[in-house]
Backbone as CSV, one residue per row, in Angstrom:
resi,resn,N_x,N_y,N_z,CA_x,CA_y,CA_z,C_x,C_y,C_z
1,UNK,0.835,-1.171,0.000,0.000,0.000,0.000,0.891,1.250,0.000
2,UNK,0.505,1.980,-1.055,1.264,3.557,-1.026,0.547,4.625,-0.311
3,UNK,-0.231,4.721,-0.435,-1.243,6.000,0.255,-1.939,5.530,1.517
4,UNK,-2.183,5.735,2.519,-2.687,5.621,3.763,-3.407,6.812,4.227
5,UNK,-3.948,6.593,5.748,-3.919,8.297,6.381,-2.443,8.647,7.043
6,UNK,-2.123,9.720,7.010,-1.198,10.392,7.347,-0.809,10.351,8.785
7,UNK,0.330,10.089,9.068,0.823,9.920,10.854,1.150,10.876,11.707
8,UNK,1.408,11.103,12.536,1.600,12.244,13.222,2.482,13.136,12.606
9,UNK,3.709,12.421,12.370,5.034,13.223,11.849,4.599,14.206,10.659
10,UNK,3.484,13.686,9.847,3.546,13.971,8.434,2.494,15.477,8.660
11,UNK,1.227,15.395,9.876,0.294,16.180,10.333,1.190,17.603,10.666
12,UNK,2.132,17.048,11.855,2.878,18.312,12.034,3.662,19.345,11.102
13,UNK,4.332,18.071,10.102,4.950,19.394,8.956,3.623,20.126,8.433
14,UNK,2.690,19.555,7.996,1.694,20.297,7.458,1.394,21.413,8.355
15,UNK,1.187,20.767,8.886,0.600,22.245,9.916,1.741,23.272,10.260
16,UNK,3.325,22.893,10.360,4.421,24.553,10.480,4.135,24.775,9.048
17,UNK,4.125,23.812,8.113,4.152,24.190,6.341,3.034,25.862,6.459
18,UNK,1.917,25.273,7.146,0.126,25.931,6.605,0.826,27.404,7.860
19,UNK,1.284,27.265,8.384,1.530,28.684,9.704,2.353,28.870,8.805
20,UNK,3.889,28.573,8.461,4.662,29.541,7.254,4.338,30.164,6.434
21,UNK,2.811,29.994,5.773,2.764,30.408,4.538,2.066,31.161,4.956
22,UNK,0.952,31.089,6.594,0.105,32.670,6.576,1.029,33.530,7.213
23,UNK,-0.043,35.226,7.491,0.441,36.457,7.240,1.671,36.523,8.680
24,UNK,1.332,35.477,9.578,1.509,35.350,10.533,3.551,34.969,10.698
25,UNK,4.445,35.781,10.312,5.892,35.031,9.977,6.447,35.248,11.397
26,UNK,6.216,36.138,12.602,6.780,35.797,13.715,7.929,34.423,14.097
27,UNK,7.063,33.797,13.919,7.690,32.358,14.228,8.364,31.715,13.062
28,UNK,8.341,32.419,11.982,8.895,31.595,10.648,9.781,30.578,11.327
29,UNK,11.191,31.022,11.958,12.335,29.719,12.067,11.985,28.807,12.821
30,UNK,11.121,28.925,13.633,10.498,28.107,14.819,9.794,26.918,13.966
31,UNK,9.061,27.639,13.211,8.074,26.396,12.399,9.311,25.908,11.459
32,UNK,9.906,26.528,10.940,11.061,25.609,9.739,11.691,24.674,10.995
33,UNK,12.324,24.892,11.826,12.414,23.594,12.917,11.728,22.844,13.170
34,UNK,10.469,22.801,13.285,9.029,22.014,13.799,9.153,21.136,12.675
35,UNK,9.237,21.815,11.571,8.455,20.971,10.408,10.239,20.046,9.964
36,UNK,11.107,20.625,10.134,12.317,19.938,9.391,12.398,18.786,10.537
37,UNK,12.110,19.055,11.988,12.296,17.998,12.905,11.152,16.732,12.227
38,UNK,9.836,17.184,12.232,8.958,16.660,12.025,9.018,15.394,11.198
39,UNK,9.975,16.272,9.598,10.465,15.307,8.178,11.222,14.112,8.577
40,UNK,12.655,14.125,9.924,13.229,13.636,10.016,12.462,12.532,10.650
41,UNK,11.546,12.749,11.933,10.933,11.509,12.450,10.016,10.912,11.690
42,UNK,9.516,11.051,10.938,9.038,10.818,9.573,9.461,9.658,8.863
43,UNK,10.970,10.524,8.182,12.315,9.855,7.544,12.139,8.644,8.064
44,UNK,12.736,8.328,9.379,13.247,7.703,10.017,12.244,6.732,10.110
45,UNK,11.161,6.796,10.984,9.870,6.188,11.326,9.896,5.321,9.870
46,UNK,9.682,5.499,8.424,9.238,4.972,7.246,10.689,4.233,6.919
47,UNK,11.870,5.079,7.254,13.130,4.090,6.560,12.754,2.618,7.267
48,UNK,12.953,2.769,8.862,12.946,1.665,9.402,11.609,0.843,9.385
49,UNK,10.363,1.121,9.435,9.250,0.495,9.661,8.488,0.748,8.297
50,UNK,9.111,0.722,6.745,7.832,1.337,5.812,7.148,-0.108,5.527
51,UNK,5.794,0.283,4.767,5.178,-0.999,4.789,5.559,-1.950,3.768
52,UNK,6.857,-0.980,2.873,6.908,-1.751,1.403,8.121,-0.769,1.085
53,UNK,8.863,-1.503,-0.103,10.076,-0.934,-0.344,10.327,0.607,-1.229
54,UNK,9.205,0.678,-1.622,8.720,2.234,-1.879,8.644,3.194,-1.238
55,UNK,8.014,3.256,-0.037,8.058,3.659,1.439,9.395,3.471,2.356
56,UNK,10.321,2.655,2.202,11.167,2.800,2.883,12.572,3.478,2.172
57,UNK,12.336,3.407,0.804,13.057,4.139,0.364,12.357,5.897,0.474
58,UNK,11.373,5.942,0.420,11.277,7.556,0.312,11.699,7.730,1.955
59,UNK,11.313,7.313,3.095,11.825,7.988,3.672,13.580,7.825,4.235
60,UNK,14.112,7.034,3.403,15.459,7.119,3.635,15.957,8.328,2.713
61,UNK,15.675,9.194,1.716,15.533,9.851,1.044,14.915,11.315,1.339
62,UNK,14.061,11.216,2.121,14.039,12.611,3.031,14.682,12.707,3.965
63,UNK,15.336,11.546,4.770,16.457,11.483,5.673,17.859,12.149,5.178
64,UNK,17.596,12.006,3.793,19.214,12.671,3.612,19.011,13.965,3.190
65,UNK,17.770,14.054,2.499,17.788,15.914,2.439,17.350,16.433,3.272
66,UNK,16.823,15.827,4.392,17.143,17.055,5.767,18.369,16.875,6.383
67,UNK,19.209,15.572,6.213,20.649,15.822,6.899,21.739,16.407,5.758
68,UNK,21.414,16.386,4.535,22.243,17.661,3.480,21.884,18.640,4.238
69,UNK,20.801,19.172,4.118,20.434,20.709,4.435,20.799,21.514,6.206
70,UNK,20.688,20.276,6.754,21.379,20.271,7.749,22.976,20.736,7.525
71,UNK,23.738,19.970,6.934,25.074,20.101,6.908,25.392,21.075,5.985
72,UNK,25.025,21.491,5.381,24.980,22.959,4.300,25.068,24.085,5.372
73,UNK,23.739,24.438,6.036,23.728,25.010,7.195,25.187,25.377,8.370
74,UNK,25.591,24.432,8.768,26.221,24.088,9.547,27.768,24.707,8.555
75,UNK,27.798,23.985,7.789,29.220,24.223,6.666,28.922,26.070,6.917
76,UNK,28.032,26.674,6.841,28.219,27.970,6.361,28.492,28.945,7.594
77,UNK,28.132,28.353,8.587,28.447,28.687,10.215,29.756,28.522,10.439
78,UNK,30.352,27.241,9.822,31.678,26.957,9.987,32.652,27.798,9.665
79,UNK,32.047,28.255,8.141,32.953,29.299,7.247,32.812,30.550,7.945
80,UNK,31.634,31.174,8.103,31.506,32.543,9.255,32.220,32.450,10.128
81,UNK,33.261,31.203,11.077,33.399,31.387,12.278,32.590,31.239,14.006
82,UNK,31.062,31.547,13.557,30.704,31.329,14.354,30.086,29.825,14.636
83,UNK,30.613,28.583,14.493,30.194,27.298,14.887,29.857,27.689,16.126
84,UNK,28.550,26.936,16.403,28.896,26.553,17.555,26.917,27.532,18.386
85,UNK,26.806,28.604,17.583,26.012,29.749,17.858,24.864,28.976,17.417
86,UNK,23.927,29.514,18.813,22.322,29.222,17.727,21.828,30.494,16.323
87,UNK,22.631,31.216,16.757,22.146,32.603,15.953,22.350,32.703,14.351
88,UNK,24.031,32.284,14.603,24.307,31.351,13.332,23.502,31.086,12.765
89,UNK,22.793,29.782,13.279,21.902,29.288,12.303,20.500,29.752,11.890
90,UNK,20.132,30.284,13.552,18.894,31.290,12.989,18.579,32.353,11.586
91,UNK,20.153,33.086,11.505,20.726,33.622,10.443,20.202,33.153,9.335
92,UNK,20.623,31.940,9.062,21.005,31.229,7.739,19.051,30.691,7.335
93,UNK,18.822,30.295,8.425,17.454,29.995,8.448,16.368,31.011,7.599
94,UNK,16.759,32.553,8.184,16.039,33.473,7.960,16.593,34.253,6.430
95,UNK,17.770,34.117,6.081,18.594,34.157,5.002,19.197,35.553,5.306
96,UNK,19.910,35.869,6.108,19.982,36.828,6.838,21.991,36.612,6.700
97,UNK,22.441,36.452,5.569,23.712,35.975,5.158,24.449,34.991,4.973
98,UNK,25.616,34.685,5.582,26.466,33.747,4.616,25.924,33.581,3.062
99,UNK,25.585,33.948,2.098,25.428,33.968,0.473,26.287,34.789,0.097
């Protein structure tokens, strides 16, 4: 089976996805955390437990583009100097430099 109802992990990105996109951006980086955490337990949850090899490949496959994007992140903190900072990354989050 490919399509099911949707699991918790998958509810929560939707829902930082649906708050990112209204007028409401306060929290923008907060929800890009919510929802990138969200992908990974997701990832993970489907690599190890999918019901079929379709499913366990996609989420081994969002596992690595949230741990690329992860390490992109991180690489560009590195190059700034400031490893190590949450701000850093808040930065990069908000696009607020390293480009």
């Amino acid at each position: 089976m490919i399509a099911q109802p949707p699991n918790a992990a998958i509810v929560v990105f939707l829902a930082a996805l649906a708050l990112r996109l209204s007028p409401y951006d306060r929290v923008d980086t907060e929800l890009r955390y919510v929802g990138s955490g969200a992908l990974i337990v997701w990832g993970l949850d489907e690599a190890v437990r999918g019901v079929n090899p379709f499913r366990r490949a996609l989420g081994g496959l969002v596992l690595l583009w949230q741990a690329a994007g992860l390490a992109l992140r991180w690489g560009r903190c590195l190059q700034s100097g400031q490893i190590g900072t949450l701000q850093c990354l808040r930065d990069d989050v908000l696009g607020n430099g390293h480009r």
